[in-house]
C-alpha positions, 0 to 999 in steps of 0.5 A, a space after each residue: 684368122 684363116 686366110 685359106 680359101 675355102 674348098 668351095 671357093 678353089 673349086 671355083 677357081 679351078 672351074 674358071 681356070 678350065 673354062 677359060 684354058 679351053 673356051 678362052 686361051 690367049 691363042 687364038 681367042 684372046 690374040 683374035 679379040 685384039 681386032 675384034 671390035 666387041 672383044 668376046 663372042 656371045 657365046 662365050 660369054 653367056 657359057 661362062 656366065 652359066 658356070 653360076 659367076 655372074 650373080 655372085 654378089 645377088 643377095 639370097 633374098 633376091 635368089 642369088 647365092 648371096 657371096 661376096 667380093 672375096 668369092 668373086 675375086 677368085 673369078 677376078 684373078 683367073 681372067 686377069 691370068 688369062 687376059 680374057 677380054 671379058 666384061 665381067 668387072 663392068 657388067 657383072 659385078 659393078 652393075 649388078 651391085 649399083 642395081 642391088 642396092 639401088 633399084 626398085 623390086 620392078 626393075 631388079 626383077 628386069 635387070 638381074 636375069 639378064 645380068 647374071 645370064 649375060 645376055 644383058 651387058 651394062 656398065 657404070 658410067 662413073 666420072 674418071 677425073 677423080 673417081 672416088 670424088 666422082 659420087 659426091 659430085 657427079 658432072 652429069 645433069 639430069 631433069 624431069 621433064 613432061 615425058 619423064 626423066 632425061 641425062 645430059 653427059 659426056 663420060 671418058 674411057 667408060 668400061 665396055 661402053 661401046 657394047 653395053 646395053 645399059 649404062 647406069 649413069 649418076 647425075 645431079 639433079 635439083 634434089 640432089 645425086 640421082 643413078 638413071 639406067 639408060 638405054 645404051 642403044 636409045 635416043 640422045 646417046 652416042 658411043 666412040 671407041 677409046 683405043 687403048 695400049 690393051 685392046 683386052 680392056 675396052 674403053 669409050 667415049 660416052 655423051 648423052 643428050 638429054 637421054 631417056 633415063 629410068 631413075 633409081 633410088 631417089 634418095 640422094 644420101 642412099 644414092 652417094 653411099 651405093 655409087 661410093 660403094 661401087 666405085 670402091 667395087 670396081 677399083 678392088 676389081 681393077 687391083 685383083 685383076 692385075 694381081 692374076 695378070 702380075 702372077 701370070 706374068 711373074 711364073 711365065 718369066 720364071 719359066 724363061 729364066 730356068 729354059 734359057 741358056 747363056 753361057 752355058 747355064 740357065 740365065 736364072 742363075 745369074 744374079 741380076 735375073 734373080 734379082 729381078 725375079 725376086 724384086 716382082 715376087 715381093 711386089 706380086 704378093 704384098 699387092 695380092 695382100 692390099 687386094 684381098 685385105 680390101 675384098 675383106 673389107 668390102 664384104 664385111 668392114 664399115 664404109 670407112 675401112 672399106 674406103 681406105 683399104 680400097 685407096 690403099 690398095 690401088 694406090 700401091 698396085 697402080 705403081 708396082 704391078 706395071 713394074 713387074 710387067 716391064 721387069 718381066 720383059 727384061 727377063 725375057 730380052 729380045 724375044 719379050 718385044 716381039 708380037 708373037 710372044 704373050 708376056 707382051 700383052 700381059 704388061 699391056 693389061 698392067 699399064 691399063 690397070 695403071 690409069 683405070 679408075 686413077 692412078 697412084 698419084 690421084 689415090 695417095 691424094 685420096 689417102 692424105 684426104 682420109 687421114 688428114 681430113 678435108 
C-alpha cells in the first residue's frame, strides 16, 4: 500500500496553498468576510475555481478530469488551514456529485459549467436532524401539478444557503424519494441567515412553498443511493476540513510554545504544555487517518464500507478535533482570547464541524445501527 500523495496531487496542494496565502489570507480577507454577509467575493471565488478545483469529481465521460475525493481532500484541507469562507464542499463538491449521478444529459450540460466555473452556486438542502437518516426519509413534500412539479419544505442550517443560486432538495413524493433543483431566488422560496459561532462557515434557514422544481432521476432506488452518497460526501468534507483547521491550529500552538518565555525558558519546555501538545498531535493525526481511510472508501469501497468509514470517521473527529482547538488556546493563554489573534477563529471553525451534519453522539447511534442491525 502507498499512502504518499502523488507528485500531481502535492502540486495541487502547493497550487492551493499559494492562491489562498495571496488572494485569501486570514488578514484581511478572512477577518473581513466575518461581516460580509456573502462570505467571499466573486472574483475570488471564480479565480480559485480556474485553478481547474471545482470539477474534480466530473467523470471524464462528461469532460471532467475524472478524480476522486482523495484529490479533492487536498483542496479540503488547505481551505480548512486557512478558514477560507469558501463554498467549495456545499457548491463544488456535494452539488456537482448529486448532479453527476442524478441529473439528466440536458441538465448536466446546464448545471456543470457553472459549477465547476463557479459562476453557479448551489447546495444541497439535506434534513440536518439525523442526516445520514435523511435520504431514507426525506420530510420534504413534493407533487406534480398542471404547471410541473412543486416542493414543499423547511430546511435548517443549509450550507451557503443565503448565496445559492440553486438547491438540490430531496422530497417524497407519492412514487417515492425524488431530488428536485430549485431556483434559489424563484417563487415560494424564502431565505434567513443562521448566525453562527463561525461566521467562515455560513448557514440558513430555508422554506419552500409549493416551490417551482425540476425533477432528477425519478427512480427512487437510484435516488436514496446518490442522496445517501452525497450525504457521506459532504461529512467526509466536513472531517478533512477540520483536519486542515486542527493542523493549523496545532503548528500555530507549537510555534507559540517555542516563541514564549516565562521563567526564563520557553514555555514549551514545561511539561504540562508538552502534554497538551503532544495530546492535540494524537488527536490531529489519528482524525487525519479516519478522514483519508473514508475518501479511500468513497473513491474506491463498496456502499457499505463507504458508509461506516464515513460515520467512523466524523463520529471521532466531531468530538477531538474541537478538543484540539480549545487545548490550543490553553496554550496560548491570555493572548488566545483576544480578537486580534487568529487561533480563536481556528477553534471557531472546529466547534462548527462539531455539530454539521450531526454530531458524535448522532454517528455512534449510526455506527450501533450498521454493526448491530435495525
Amino acid at each position: 500500500m502507498d499512502f504518499d500523495f502523488s507528485d500531481e496531487q502535492e502540486q495541487l496542494r502547493d497550487s492551493v496553498r499559494r492562491f489562498l496565502a495571496e488572494r485569501a489570507p486570514i488578514t484581511p480577507y478572512v477577518r473581513a468576510a466575518y461581516d460580509d454577509p456573502v462570505g467571499t467575493t466573486d472574483d475570488v471565488w471564480e479565480s480559485f475555481c480556474e485553478l481547474g478545483v471545482a470539477g474534480l469529481l466530473v467523470p471524464v465521460e462528461l469532460d471532467g478530469p475524472g478524480a476522486g475525493l482523495v484529490d479533492a481532500a487536498v483542496v479540503l484541507e488547505e481551505l480548512g488551514r486557512a478558514l477560507a469562507p469558501f463554498p467549495y464542499a456545499a457548491s463544488a463538491l456535494g452539488t456537482v456529485s448529486l448532479v453527476v449521478d442524478l441529473a439528466p444529459a440536458e441538465l448536466q450540460a446546464e448545471f456543470l459549467p457553472g459549477l465547476t466555473a463557479g459562476r453557479v452556486l448551489a447546495s444541497v438542502a439535506i434534513d440536518v436532524a439525523g442526516a445520514h437518516r435523511a435520504p431514507r426519509a426525506p420530510t420534504s413534500r413534493a407533487r406534480s401539478t398542471e404547471a410541473g412539479w412543486v416542493v414543499t419544505a423547511t430546511k435548517l442550517r443549509i450550507a451557503e444557503g443565503a448565496r445559492a443560486h440553486v438547491f438540490l432538495v430531496p422530497a417524497q413524493t407519492d412514487a417515492g424519494p425524488c431530488v428536485f433543483a430549485v431556483d434559489a431566488r424563484g417563487p415560494g422560496v424564502s431565505v434567513e441567515p443562521t448566525p453562527t459561532v463561525d461566521a467562515t462557515s455560513r448557514t440558513a434557514t430555508v422554506r419552500l412553498d409549493e416551490a417551482p422544481g425540476r425533477r432528477l432521476d425519478p427512480d427512487p432506488d437510484a435516488t436514496s443511493w446518490a442522496v445517501d452518497r452525497t450525504v457521506d460526501l459532504l461529512t467526509i468534507a466536513a472531517c478533512v476540513d477540520g483536519v486542515g483547521a486542527a493542523t493549523r491550529a496545532l503548528e500555530l500552538a507549537l510555534e507559540y510554545a517555542h516563541e514564549r518565555h516565562q521563567f526564563g525558558r520557553p514555555i514549551g519546555s514545561f511539561q504540562a504544555i508538552q502534554h497538551l501538545c503532544a495530546d492535540m498531535l494524537c488527536s490531529v493525526e489519528l482524525a487525519r487517518a479516519g478522514a483519508y481511510y473514508a475518501c479511500w472508501a468513497f473513491d474506491g469501497a463498496d456502499d457499505a464500507e463507504r458508509h461506516c468509514a464515513t460515520v467512523m470517521a466524523k463520529a471521532y473527529a466531531s468530538e477531538v478535533l474541537p478538543e484540539v482547538g480549545e487545548a490550543a488556546i490553553q496554550v496560548f493563554g491570555g493572548i488566545g482570547f483576544t480578537w486580534e489573534h487568529d487561533i480563536h477563529l481556528f477553534y471557531k471553525r472546529l466547534l462548527t464541524l462539531e455539530r454539521t451534519l450531526g454530531g458524535s453522539d448522532d454517528h455512534l447511534d449510526e455506527l450501533a445501527r450498521l454493526t448491530l442491525g435495525q
